[in-house]
Steps between C-alpha positions, in 0.01 A plus 500: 500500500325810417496649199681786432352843431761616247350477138749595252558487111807444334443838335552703854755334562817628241777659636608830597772582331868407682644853348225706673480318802915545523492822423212566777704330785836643412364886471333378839809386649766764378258806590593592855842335519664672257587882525489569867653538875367281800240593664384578807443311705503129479668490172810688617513337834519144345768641257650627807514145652641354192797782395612428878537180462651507146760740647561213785358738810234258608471096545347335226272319753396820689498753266540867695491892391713663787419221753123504422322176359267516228107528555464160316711193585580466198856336334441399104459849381730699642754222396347569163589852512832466663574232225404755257735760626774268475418411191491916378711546173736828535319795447136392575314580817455230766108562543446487134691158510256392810211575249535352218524183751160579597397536200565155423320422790189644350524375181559144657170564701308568138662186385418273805156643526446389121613173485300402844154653379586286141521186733209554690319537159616180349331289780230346394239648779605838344391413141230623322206255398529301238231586189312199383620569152834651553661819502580591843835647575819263484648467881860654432299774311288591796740455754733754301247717451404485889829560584488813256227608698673430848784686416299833388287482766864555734601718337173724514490484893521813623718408840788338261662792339726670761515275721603230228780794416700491810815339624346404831425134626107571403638424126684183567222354718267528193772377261543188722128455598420481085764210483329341776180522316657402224646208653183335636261616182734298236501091677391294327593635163826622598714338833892643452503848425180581732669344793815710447269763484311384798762421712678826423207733529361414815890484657534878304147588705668406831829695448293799373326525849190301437588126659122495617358569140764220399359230711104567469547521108744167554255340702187579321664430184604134588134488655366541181717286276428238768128533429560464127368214366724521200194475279632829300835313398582449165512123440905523342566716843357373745729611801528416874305847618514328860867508526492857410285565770659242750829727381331877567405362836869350624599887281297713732590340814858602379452822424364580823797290654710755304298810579541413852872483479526774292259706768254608206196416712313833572159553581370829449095430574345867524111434525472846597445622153320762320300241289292807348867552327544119457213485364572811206828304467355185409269663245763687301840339532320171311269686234424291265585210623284470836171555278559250295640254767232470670278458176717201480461392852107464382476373166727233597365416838469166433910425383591703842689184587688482156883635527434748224217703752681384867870556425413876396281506759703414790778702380267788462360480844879442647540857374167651535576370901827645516375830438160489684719378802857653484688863407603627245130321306589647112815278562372205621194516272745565185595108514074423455498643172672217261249265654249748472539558144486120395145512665374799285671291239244214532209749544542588098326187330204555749448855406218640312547801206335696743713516733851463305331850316469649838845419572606658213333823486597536904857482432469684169399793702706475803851444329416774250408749742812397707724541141350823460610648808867346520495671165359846580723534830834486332369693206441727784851501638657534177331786390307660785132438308276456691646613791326334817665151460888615529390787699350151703809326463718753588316511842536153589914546380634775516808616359435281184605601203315316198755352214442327190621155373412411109573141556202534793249706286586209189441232720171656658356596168601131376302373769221738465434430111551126585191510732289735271588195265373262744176674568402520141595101505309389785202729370529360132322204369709174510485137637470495874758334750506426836773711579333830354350613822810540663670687236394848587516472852914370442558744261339811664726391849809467290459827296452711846778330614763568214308896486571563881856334494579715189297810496515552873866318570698808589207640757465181624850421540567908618242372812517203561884442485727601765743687276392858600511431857876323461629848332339739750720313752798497283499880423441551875850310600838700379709247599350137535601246781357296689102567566258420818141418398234459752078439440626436148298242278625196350472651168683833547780333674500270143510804299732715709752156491453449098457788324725757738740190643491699862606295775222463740524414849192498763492777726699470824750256361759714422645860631709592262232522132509834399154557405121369628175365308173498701177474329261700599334293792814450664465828797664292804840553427717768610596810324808614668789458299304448178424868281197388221617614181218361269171356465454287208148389416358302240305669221224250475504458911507811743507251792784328369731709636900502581673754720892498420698605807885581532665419775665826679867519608561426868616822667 
């Protein structure tokens, strides 16, 4: 057995306070679900999905939007959604109700991704050394303290905020992929609740249109508990790890029994890529982590065949794969990055002051320069001074007209003077921890994040959402009936159904709809009969264009 590199006192080892790491996930989570329409485009269309079935317009096992399937074969979260529509009290809108189901989702991702990095740390390959005269840190107290640092390093990934903050299958595959982890980090310690979790996150991963990423992580999981030699066990809990594994095996074979049934099984293989783009992809969407990963992936060279160092690993290369080798990649590589950040997690006992003070000063600058202008652009919009940023914004959407919310300026300025307070504590003198690298780098991500879904909200939401677009179509049709769409996306036949309830029929199934929507592709059908009364474009997208047509009386 090799010994491990991790050297670590009991002092750096003390806990991060449960109120400030609560109150950094939920402003994380609630920023970005709260406040605005769907957007465009995959967040609408996989509301779209759900409100049809809700309304009982589709089959629950072939979910449809005017007789088109979705782009992912996906079931578990539009029956999420539609559940959550269902569920809508009176007087509360159905995609807000959809949300804060997803926003559950995330917060059980946090929570999964905590408890799985705190099991990896209590193995005993994954301890620190033991001093010759005592005082190195306690194993719970290192494995919380790991799992502090696992959990900030998620949340300071680029790639996870808006992704994380949509209702589209993307979210539910990472919510059921960190139960998965969960599930095979925990054995021996733990056999009940991580099979539940086990069991139901890599069944969730199948239904949310990733069976293949549910049977390698099955597979490779059981692999690995299979090469366990049990040596990490605690002697009062010593547990049957082959089982488990014999159990994930007999699991996966199931799920892709039930994929197959189901018809979930899609390969979408693209190896003609722009892997310049990949490439610039890889870099950003996991900054922090993927620095510190692979410091991990050295230091620890010699433990590669440890579960705390494989599982992450495999998982991480399961999504780093997916994206290298399939469309859309900043999907596919969003499930990497709860894996990922348990590896930068183990990189912190290894690292020198050095470096943690280059970490520091890096993201001191970055996230204060990105505060700054967050800050100076809606100072900009709300009172003209300096001028080039609206002038800027009013460019890229135009027709916006700027409006003020106090409860968003409180809750910006709260979170502004909460990271000013942060800054002076991670540059004061105090006792180090391990998690204290990480801090700045979670807290900067989080900050932008609440600024931009606060501060910039209504802009955001004015071009992004659909909402402009719905009521240029609206005020073009006196007298509503039945409408003919044709070229149309997913997502504008979502928002047209939802938000202006028209009743939408393809083009050339019906004679007797009143009025016509092409987009503005559509030039092969014919004119005669139909008089264009409107073109409706939206303000953030002059090629997303509709033309509304009337049809004309027959003579």
């Amino acid at each position: 057995m090799h010994p491990t590199p991790a050297i670590v006192a009991q002092t750096a080892v003390r806990p991060l306070p449960r109120w400030a790491l609560l109150l950094l996930c939920a402003a994380y989570v609630l920023a970005g679900f709260l406040g605005r329409e769907p957007w465009k485009a995959q967040d609408m269309t996989a509301f779209g999905y759900m409100f049809q079935l809700a309304i009982g317009n589709s089959s629950w096992l072939a979910p449809t939007l005017l007789g088109r399937p979705p782009e992912f074969d996906a079931l578990l979260p539009y029956w999420l959604g539609a559940w959550a529509i269902r569920a809508t009290p009176s007087g509360w809108d159905a995609d807000l109700s959809v949300r804060i189901v997803f926003m559950g989702v995330l917060a059980l991702t946090l929570a999964a991704t905590w408890w799985a990095i705190y099991h990896l740390a209590r193995r005993q390959k994954a301890q620190p050394v033991a001093f010759a005269f005592g005082g190195e840190a306690s194993p719970i107290d290192y494995a919380r303290t790991m799992a502090d640092a696992g959990l900030l390093a998620l949340v300071a990934c680029l790639g996870l905020g808006q992704l994380s903050h949509e209702t589209t299958p993307a979210l539910t595959q990472l919510g059921c992929l960190a139960l998965a982890f969960y599930g095979f980090a925990a054995p021996p310690q733990r056999l009940l609740i991580p099979g539940l979790a086990l069991a139901l996150g890599l069944s969730g991963l199948a239904l949310s249109g990733a069976p293949t990423t549910a049977v390698l992580i099955a597979l490779g999981g059981a692999v690995l508990l299979l090469l366990d030699d049990g040596g990490d066990a605690r002697p009062d809990r010593q547990a049957p790890t082959r089982w488990v594994a014999a159990a994930a095996t007999v699991f996966a074979l199931a799920l892709g029994w039930m994929a197959s049934e189901l018809d979930l099984w899609r390969w979408r293989v693209d190896i003609d890529r722009d892997w310049r783009s990949l490439a610039r992809l890889l870099v950003w969407f996991t900054w922090p982590a993927w620095p510190l990963a692979a410091w991990t992936l050295w230091r620890w060279r010699r433990q590669l065949e440890s579960r705390h160092v494989a599982l992450p690993l495999w998982i991480t290369a399961i999504g780093v794969g997916s994206a290298l080798l399939s469309s859309p990649s900043d999907r596919a590589l969003l499930l990497a990055l709860p894996a990922l950040a348990a590896l930068a997690a183990f990189a912190l006992p290894t690292l020198s002051r050095n470096v943690s003070a280059v970490i520091d000063w890096f993201t001191l600058l970055f996230f204060t320069g990105c505060v700054l202008v967050i800050w100076v652009v809606w100072i900009s919009l709300q009172t003209g001074v300096p001028a080039k940023p609206a002038s800027n914004v009013y460019k890229l959407a135009p027709g916006y007209e700027p409006s003020f919310s106090l409860l968003a300026f409180v809750l910006a300025l709260a979170g502004t003077l909460a990271w000013a307070a942060l800054v002076r504590w991670r540059v004061g003198r105090h006792r180090s921890a391990l998690w204290k690298s990480l801090v700045l780098p979670a807290g900067g991500a989080a900050l932008c994040w609440l600024l931009v879904m606060t501060l910039w909200l209504p802009v955001l939401d004015y071009a992004r959402s659909y909402v402009p677009t719905v009521r240029g179509v609206l005020r073009a049709m006196d007298a509503p009936g039945c409408v003919e769409v044709a070229g149309l996306a997913r997502g504008q036949i979502a928002a047209l159904q939802y938000h202006a309830g028209l009743d939408l029929r393809e083009a050339g199934e019906s004679d007797s709809c009143p009025w016509r929507l092409l987009a503005a592709a559509v030039t092969d059908l014919g004119t005669q009969g139909w008089q264009t009364v409107a073109v409706v474009r939206r303000p953030a997208d002059a090629a997303d264009t509709l033309r509304v047509q009337r049809r004309q009386p027959s003579r």
